[in-house]
C-alpha positions as CSV (number, residue, x, y, z in Angstrom):
1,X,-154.9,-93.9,34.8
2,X,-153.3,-94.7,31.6
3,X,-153.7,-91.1,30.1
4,X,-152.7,-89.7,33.7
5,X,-149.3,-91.5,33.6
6,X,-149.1,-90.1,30.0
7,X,-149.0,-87.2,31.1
8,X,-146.9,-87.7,33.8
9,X,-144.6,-88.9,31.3
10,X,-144.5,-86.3,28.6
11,X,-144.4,-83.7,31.9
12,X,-140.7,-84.9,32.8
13,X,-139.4,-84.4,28.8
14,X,-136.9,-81.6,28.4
15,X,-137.2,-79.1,25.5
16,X,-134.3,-81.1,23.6
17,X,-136.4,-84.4,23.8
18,X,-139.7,-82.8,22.6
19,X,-137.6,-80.6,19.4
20,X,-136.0,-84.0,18.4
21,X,-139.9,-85.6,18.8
22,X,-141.5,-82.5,16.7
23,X,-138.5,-82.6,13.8
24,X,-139.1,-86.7,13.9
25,X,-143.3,-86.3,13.7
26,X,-142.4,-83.4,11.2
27,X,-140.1,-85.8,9.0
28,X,-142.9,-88.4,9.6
29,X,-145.9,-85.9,8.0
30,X,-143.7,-85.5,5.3
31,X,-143.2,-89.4,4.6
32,X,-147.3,-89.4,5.1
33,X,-147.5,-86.8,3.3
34,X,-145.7,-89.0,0.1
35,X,-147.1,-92.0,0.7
36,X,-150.5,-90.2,0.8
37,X,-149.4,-88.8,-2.8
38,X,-149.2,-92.4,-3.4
39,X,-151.8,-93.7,-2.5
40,X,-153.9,-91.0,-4.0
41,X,-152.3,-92.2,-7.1
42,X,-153.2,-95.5,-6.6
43,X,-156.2,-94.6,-5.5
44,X,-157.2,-93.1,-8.8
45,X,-155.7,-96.1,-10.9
46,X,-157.7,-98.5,-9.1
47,X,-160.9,-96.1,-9.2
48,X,-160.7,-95.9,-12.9
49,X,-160.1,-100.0,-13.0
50,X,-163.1,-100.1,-10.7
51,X,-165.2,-98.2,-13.0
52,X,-164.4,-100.0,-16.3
53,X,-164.8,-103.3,-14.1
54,X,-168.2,-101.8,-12.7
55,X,-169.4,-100.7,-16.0
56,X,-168.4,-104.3,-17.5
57,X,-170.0,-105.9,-14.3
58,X,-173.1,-103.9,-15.2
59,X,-173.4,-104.8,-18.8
60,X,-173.2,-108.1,-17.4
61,X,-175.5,-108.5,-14.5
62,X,-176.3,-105.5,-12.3
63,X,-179.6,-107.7,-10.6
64,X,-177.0,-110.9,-9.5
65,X,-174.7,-108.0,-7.4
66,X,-177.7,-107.2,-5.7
67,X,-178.5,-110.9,-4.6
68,X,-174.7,-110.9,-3.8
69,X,-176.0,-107.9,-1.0
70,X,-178.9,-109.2,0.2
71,X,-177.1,-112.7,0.5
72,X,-174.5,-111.4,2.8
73,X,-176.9,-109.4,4.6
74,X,-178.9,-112.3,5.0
75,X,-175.5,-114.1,6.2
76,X,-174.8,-111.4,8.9
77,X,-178.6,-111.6,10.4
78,X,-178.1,-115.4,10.5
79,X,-174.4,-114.7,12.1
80,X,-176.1,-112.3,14.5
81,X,-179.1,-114.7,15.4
82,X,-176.8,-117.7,15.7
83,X,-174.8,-115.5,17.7
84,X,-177.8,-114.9,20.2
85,X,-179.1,-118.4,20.3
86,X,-175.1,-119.1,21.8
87,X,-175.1,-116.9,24.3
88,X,-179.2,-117.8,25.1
89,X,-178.0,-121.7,25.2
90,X,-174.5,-120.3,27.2
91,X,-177.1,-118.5,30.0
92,X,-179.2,-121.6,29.8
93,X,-176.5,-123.8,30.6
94,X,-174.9,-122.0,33.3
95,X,-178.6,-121.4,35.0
96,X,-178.7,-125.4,34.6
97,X,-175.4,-125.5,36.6
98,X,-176.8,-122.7,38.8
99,X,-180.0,-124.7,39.4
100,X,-177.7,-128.2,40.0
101,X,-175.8,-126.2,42.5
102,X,-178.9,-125.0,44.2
103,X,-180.1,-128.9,44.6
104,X,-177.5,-130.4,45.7
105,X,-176.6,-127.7,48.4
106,X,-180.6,-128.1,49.3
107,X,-180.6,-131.8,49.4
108,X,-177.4,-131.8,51.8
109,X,-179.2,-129.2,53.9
110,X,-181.8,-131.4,53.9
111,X,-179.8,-134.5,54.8
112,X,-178.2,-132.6,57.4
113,X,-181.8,-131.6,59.2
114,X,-183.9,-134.3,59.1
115,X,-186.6,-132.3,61.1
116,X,-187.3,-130.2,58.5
117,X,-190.6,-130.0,56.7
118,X,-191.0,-132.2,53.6
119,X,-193.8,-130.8,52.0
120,X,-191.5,-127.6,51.1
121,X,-188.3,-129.8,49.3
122,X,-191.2,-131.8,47.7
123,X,-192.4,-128.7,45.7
124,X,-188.9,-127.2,45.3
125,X,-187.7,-130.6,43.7
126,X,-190.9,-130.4,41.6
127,X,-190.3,-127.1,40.5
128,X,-187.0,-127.6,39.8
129,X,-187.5,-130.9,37.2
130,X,-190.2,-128.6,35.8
131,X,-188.0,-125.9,35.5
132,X,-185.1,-128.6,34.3
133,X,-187.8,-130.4,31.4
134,X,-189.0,-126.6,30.4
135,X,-184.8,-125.7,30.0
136,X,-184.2,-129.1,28.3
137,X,-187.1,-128.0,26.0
138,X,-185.5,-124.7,25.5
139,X,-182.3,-126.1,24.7
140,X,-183.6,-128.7,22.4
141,X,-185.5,-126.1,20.3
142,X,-182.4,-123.5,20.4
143,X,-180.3,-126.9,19.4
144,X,-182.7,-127.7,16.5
145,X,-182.8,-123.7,15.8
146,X,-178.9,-123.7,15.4
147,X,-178.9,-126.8,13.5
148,X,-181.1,-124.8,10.9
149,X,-179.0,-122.0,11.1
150,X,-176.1,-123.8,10.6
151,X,-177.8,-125.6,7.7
152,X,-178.7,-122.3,6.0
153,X,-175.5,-121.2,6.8
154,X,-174.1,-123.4,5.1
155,X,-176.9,-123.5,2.4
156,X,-175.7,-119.8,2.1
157,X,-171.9,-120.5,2.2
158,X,-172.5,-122.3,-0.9
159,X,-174.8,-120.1,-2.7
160,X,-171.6,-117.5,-1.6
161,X,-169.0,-119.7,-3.3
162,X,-171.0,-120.2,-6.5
163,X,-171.4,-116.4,-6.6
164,X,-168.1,-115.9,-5.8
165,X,-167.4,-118.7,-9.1
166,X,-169.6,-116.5,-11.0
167,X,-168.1,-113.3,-9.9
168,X,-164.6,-114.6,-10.9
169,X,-166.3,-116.0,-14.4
170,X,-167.9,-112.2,-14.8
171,X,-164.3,-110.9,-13.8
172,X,-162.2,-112.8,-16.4
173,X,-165.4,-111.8,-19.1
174,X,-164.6,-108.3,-17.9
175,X,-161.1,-108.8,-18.0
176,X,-161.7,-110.2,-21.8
177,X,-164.1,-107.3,-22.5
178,X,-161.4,-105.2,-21.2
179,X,-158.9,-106.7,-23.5
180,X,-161.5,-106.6,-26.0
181,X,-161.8,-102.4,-25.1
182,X,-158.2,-102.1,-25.4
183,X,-158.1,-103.7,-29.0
184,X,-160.8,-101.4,-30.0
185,X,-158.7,-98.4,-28.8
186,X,-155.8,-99.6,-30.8
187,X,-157.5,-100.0,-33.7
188,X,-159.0,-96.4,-32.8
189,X,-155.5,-95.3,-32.8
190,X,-154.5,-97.0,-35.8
191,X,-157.5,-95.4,-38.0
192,X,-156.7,-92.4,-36.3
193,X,-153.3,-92.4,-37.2
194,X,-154.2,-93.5,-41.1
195,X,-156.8,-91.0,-40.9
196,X,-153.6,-88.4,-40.0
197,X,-151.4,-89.7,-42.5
198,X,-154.5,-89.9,-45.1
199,X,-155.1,-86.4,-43.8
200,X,-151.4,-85.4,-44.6
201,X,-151.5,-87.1,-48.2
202,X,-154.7,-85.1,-49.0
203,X,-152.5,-81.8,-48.4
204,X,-150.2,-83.1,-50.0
205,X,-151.8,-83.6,-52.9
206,X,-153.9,-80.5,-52.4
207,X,-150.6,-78.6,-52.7
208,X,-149.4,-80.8,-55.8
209,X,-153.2,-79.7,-57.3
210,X,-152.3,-76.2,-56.2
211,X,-148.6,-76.2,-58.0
212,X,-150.1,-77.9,-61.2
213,X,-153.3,-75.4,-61.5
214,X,-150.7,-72.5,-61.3
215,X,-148.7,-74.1,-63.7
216,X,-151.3,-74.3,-65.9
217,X,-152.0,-71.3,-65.4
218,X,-148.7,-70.0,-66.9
219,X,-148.9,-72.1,-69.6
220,X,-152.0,-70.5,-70.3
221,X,-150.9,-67.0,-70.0
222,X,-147.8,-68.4,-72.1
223,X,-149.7,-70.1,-74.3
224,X,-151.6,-66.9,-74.8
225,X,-148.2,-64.8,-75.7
226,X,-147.4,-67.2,-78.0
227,X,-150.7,-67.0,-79.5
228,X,-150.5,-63.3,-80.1
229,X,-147.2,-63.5,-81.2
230,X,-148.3,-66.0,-83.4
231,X,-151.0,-63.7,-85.1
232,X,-148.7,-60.5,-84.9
233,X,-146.4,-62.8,-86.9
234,X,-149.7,-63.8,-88.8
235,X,-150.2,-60.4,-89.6
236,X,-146.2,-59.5,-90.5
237,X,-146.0,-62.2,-92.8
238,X,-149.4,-61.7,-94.3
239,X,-147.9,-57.7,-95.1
240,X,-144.9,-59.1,-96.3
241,X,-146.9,-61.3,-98.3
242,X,-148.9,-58.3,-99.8
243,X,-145.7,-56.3,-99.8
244,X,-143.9,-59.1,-102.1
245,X,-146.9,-59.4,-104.2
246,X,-147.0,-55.6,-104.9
247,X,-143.3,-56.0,-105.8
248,X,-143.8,-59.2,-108.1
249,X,-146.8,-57.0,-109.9
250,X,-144.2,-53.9,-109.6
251,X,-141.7,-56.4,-111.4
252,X,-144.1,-57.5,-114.0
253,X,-145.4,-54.5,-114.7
254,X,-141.9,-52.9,-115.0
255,X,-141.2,-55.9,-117.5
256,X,-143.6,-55.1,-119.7
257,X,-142.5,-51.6,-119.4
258,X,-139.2,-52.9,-120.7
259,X,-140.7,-54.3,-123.2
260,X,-142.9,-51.2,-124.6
261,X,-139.1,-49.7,-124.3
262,X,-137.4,-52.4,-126.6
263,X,-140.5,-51.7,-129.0
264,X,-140.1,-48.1,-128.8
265,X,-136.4,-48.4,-129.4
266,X,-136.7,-50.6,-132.9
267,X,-139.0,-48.0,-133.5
268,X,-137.0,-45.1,-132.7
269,X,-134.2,-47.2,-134.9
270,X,-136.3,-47.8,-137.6
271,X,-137.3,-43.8,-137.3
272,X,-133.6,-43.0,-137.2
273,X,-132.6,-44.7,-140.4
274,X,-135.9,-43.4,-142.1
275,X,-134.8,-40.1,-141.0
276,X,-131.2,-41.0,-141.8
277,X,-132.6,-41.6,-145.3
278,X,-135.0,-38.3,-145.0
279,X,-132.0,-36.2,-144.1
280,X,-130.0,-37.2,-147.0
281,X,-133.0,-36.8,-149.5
282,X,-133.1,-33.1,-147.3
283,X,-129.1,-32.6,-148.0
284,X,-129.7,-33.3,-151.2
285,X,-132.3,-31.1,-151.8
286,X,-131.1,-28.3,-149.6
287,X,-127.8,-28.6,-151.5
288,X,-130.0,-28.1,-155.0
289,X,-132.0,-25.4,-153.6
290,X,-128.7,-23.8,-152.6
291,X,-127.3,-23.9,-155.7
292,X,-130.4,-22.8,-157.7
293,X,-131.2,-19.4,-154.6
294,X,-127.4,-18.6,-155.6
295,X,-128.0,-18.9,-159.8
296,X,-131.5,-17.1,-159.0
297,X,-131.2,-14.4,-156.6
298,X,-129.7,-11.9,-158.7
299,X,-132.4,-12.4,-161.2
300,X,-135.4,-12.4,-159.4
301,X,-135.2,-12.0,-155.4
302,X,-138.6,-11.2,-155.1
303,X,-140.5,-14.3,-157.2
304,X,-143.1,-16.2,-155.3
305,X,-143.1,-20.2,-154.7
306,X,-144.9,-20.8,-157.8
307,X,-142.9,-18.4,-159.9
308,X,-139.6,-20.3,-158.3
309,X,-141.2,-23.8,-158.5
310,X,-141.4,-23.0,-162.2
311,X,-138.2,-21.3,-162.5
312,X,-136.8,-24.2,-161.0
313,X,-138.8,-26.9,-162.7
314,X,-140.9,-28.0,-159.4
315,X,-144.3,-27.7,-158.5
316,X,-146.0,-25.2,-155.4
317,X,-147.0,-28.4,-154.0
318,X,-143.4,-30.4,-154.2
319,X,-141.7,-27.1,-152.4
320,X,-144.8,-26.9,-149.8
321,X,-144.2,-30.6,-149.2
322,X,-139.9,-30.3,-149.6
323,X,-141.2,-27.7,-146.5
324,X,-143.7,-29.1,-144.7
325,X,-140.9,-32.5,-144.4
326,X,-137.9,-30.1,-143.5
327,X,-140.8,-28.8,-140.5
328,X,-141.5,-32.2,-139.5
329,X,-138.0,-32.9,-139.3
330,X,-137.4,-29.7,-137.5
331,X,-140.1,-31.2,-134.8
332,X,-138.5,-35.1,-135.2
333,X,-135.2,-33.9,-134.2
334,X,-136.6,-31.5,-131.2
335,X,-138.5,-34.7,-130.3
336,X,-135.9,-37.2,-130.7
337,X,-133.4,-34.7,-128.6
338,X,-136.4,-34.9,-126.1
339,X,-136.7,-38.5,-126.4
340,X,-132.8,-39.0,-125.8
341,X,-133.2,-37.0,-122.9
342,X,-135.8,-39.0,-121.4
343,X,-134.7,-42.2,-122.0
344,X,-131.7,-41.2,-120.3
345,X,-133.4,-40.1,-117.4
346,X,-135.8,-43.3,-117.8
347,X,-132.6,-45.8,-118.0
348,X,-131.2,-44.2,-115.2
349,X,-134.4,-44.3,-112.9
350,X,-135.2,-47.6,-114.1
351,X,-131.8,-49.0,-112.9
352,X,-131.9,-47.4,-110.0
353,X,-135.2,-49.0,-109.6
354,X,-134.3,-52.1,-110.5
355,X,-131.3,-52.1,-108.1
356,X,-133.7,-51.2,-105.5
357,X,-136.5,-53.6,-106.2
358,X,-133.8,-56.4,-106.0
359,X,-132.1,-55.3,-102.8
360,X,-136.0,-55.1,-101.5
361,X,-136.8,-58.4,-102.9
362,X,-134.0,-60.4,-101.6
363,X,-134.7,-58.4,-97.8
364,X,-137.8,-59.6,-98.3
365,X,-137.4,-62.8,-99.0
366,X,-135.0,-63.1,-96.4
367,X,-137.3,-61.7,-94.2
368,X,-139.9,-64.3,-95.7
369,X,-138.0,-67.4,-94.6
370,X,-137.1,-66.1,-91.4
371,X,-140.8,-65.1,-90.9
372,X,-141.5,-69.0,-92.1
373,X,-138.6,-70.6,-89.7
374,X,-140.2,-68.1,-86.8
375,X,-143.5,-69.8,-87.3
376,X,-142.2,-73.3,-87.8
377,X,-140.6,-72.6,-84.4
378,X,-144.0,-71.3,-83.1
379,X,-145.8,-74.5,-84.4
380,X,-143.4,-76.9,-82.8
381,X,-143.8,-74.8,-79.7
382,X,-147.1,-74.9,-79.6
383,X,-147.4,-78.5,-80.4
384,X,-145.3,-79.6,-77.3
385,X,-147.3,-76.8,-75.7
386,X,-150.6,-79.5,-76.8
387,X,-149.5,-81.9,-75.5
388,X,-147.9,-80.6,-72.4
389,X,-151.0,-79.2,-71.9
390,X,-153.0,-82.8,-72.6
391,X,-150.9,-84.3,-69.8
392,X,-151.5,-81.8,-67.2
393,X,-154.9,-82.1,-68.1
394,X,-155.1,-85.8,-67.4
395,X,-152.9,-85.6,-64.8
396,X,-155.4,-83.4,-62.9
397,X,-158.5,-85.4,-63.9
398,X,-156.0,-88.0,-62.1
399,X,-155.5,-86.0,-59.4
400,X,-159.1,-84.7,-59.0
401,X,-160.2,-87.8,-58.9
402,X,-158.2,-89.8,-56.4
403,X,-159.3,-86.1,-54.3
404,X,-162.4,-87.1,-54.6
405,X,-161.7,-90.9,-53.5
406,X,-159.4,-90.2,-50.6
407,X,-162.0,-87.0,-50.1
408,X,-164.7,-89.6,-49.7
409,X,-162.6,-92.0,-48.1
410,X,-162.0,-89.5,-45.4
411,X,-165.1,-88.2,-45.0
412,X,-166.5,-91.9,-44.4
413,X,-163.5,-92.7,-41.4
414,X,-163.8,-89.5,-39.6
415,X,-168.1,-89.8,-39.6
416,X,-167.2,-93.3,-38.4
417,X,-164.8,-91.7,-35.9
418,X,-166.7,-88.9,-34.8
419,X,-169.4,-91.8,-34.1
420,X,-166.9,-93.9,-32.5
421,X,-165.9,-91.0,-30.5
422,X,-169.4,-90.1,-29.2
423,X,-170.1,-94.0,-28.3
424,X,-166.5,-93.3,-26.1
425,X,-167.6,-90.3,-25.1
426,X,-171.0,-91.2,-23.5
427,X,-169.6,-94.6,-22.4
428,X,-167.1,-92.3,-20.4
429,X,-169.9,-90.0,-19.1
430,X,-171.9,-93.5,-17.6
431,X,-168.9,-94.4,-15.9
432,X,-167.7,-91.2,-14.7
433,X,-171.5,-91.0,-13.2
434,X,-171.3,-95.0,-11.6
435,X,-167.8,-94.1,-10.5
436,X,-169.3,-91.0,-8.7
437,X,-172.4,-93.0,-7.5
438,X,-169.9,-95.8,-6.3
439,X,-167.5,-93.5,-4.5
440,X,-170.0,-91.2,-3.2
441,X,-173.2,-92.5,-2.9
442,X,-174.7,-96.0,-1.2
443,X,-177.3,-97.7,-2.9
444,X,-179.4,-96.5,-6.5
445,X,-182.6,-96.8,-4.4
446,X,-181.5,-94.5,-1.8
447,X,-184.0,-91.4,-1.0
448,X,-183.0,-88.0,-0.7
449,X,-182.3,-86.4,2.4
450,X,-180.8,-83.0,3.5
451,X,-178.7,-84.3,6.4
452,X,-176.4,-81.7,8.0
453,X,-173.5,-82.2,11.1
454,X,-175.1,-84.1,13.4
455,X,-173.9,-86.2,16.8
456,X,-173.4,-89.9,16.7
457,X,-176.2,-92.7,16.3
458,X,-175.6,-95.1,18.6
459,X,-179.0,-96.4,17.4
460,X,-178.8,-98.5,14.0
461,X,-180.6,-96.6,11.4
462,X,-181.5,-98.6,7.9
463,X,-179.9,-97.8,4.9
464,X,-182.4,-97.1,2.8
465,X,-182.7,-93.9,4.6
466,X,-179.0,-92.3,3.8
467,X,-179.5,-90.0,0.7
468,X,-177.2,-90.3,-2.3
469,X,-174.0,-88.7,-1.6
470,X,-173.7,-89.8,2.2
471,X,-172.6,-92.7,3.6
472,X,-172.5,-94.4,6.7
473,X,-169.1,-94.9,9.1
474,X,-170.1,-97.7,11.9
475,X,-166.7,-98.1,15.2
476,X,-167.7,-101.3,16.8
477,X,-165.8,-101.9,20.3
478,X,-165.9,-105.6,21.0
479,X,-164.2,-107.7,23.9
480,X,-160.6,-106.3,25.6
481,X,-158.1,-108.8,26.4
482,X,-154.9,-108.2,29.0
483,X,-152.6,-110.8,28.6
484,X,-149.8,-111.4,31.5
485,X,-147.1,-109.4,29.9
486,X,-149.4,-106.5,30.0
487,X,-150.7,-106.8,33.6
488,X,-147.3,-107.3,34.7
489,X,-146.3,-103.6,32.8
490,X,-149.6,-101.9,34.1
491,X,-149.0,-103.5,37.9
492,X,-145.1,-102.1,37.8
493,X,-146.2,-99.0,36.4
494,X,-148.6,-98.2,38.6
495,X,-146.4,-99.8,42.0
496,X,-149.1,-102.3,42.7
497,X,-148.4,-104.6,46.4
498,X,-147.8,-108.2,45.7
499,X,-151.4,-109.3,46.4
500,X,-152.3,-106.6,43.3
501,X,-155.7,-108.1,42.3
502,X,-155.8,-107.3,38.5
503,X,-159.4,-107.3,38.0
504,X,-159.1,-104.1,39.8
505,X,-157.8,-102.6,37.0
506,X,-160.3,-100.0,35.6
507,X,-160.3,-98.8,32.1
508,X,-162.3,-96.6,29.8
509,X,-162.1,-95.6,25.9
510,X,-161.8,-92.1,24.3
511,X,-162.1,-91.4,20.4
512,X,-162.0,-88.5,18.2
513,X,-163.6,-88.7,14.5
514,X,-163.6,-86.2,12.1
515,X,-165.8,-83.0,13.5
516,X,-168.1,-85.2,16.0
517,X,-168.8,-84.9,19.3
518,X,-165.7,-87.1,21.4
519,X,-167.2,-90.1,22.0
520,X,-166.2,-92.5,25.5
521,X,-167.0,-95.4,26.5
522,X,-168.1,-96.4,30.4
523,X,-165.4,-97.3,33.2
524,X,-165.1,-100.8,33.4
525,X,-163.0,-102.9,35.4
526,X,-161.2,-106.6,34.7
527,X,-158.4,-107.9,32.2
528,X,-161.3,-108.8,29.8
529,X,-163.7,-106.5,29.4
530,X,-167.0,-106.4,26.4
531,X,-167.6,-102.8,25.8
532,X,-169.8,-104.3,23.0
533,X,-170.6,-100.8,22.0
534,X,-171.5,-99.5,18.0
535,X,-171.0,-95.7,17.1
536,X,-172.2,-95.0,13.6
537,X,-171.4,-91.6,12.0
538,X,-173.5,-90.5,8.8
539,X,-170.9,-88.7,6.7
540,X,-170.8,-86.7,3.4
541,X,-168.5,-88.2,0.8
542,X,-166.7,-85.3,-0.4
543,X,-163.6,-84.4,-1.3
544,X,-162.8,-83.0,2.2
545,X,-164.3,-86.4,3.8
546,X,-162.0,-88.9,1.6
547,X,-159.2,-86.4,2.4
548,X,-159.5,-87.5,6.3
549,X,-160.5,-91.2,5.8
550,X,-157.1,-91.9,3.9
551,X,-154.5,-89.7,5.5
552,X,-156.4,-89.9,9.6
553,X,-156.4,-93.0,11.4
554,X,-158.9,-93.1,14.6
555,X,-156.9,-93.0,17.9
556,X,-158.1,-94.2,21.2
């Protein structure tokens, strides 16, 4: 009736009503839409927080979560059973009232026909007290039974609270071991961040090793120039060295040539006054022999030496001497003319000579000192070269090793980081796999079980038989209560008389869930009504499934 008048209604709404009703349920999807955004985000956050607190829980004590389960389940059989012996001692009770009715009305009936037979109300009374003692009995025991219950109940209430103590002790040790986890990962990032700036240091220096080796480098190569420069100076200076000692031996030896000269020259003075001396005896002698050829050549023109040597008064041998010394002098003169000539020539080569040679030797010796100041430079070069050398020498040792320290170092913190890392890793992988068991799956001892799209159980089946990856979605319809506001709306609704009995009301329940059959309830009539009626739907938790459970609601 209700989903008739429903229709009724939305029949009389004009095109304007249901535009402004599809813009509002549009607007509304989109708010859903957000909030389901949300609450995915939330969804996640608290997934991952379930996971570290799972995995922390675990470490813990994974056997005391499953006492926690078979404690409550324990709990709702006892619930259930307690439940049952209620509505047992309810039925006994009113069959106790029934039966009181039933004597009373049968004792008045008998009161009121006296002629009746009292053999028959004998038995009935009898039955009934043994029917009242076996009920008595009955409730006794179901009283005693709920006392139990309600002692283990109670026993179980407080075995719940002192799990529920431990559970918050295990939640603040998580919450510790969390804090704990997040220390670690900030130390993490801290070596992580030394091990970057370490890192950067070690190119740093790497690039600092890099600039001094090619540094070295050039001082090598200009070490080397100098070096050769150094022996081709070497070599210059050793020539010059040869080239001035040829010229002191060309000096000597032209010194004692000026010495043989000087000799020669007293000689050739002591020649020329001897010949001086020679030439007069000759004058004088050529002057007698003059004047004797003039008294004798009229006389005898044709005598020979000895016949003039006696004529004269000299011997053959004086004349052939007198000759043989005018000869010699002939040959002096020639050779002193000669000798004039050449020591001319000789002074005038030998001062040309010695203007040369002393031009030569002071270019040379000029050239000595600068060749010596050259390689004084050179040695003082190479000297700081040394030492330049010596300190970019120890400066790389230095260097090389504080490489090989912060090398070390290194190698050390990223093998303890890689390791680190790894732990992290596979800690993430066990609780990526408990998150998926916890999201997706039921219980670890679950067997496997290819379960397709099925219809509704409304038969309880055990857990133990849903595979990993499905779960299990139970819709319970209990008791439905009308209260007077609502009859009252449903009776003018409806244009009920003013004797409208509302027990006459008839009602029924319709549901939709996910891609089951529609499921609906029997018609029932009454303000309060127990449907007491359990659909359970076996699922697969996937992506698709979640999708549905947080964004659809079940309608009835």
């Amino acid at each position: 009736m209700a989903a008739a008048a429903q229709n009724l209604a939305i029949r009389q709404w004009t095109r304007e009503d249901l535009e402004d009703k599809y813009m509002r349920l549009y607007e509304d999807n989109l708010v859903l839409k957000k909030h389901s955004v949300e609450q995915d985000d939330k969804i996640k956050k608290l997934s991952a927080k379930i996971n570290k607190l799972t995995s922390d829980y675990a470490r813990g004590g994974g056997a005391k979560s499953l006492d926690i389960a078979n404690l409550e389940q324990k709990i709702q059989k006892l619930e259930s059973e307690n439940l049952n012996l209620k509505n047992r001692i309810k039925l006994g009770n009113e069959q106790i009232k029934s039966l009181r009715g039933k004597r009373t009305e049968s004792t008045s009936g008998k009161r009121q026909t006296p002629g009746g037979s009292p053999s028959r109300s004998n038995l009935s009374d009898a039955d009934i007290r043994a029917q009242n003692t076996a009920l008595e009995q009955a409730i006794k025991h179901l009283a005693n039974q709920n006392k139990e219950n309600e002692d283990t109940i109670k026993q179980l209430k407080s075995n719940e609270s002192t799990q529920k103590e431990e559970i918050n002790r295990l939640v603040q040790a998580a919450s510790v071991r969390q804090k704990s986890v997040l220390e670690e990962n900030i130390a993490l990032i801290s070596a992580q961040r030394e091990l970057r700036e370490s890192k950067n240091n070690l190119t740093i220096s790497e690039q600092k090793l890099q600039d001094a080796e090619s540094k070295i480098e050039k001082l090598k190569e200009s070490s080397l120039q100098l070096a050769q420069e150094l022996e081709r100076f070497s070599k210059e200076s050793k020539e010059r060295e040869q080239q001035f000692n040829l010229l002191q031996a060309s000096t000597d030896q032209k010194g004692s040539s000026r010495l043989k000269i000087l000799e020669l020259q007293t000689k050739l003075n002591e020649l020329q006054v001897s010949l001086q001396v020679a030439e007069e005896r000759a004058a004088k002698a050529e002057k007698e022999l003059d004047l004797r050829r003039q008294v004798q050549k009229p006389v005898n023109s044709s005598l020979t030496v000895e016949e003039f040597g006696k004529a004269v008064g000299f011997e053959s041998k004086d004349i052939e001497e007198a000759l043989q010394i005018l000869r010699e002098r002939k040959s002096q003169k020639n050779q002193e003319v000669m000798m004039k000539e050449n020591l001319h020539v000789f002074n005038r080569i030998q001062d040309k000579s010695a203007t040369d040679s002393a031009v030569r030797l002071k270019e040379l010796q000029s050239l000595h000192l600068e060749t010596v100041e050259e390689l004084e430079k050179t040695r003082r070069l190479l000297v700081v070269q040394y030492r330049l050398n010596t300190e970019y020498k120890s400066e790389t040792k230095l260097m090389a090793e504080r490489m090989g320290l912060v090398q070390a170092d290194s190698n050390q913190k990223l093998s303890e980081y890689a390791r680190l890392l790894d732990n992290k890793s596979e800690h993430i992988r066990r609780l990526e796999l408990k998150l998926k068991d916890l999201a997706y799956g039921t219980y670890a001892s679950s067997k496997m079980q290819d379960l397709g799209v099925r219809p509704p159980l409304f038969v309880e089946e055990s857990i133990s038989s849903i595979r990993n990856g499905t779960n299990m979605i139970e819709v319970h319809l209990g008791k439905f209560f009308l209260n007077q506001q609502a009859i009252k709306f449903l009776s003018s609704g409806i244009g009920a008389k003013e004797n409208f009995d509302p027990q006459s009301l008839q009602f029924f329940f319709i549901w939709d869930f996910f891609d089951y059959e529609t499921q609906t309830t029997a018609v029932l009539s009454g303000t309060t009504i127990d449907f007491n009626i359990t659909v359970q739907y076996l699922i697969q938790m996937d992506d698709v499934t979640l999708h549905y459970l947080h964004r659809v609601s079940l309608k009835f």
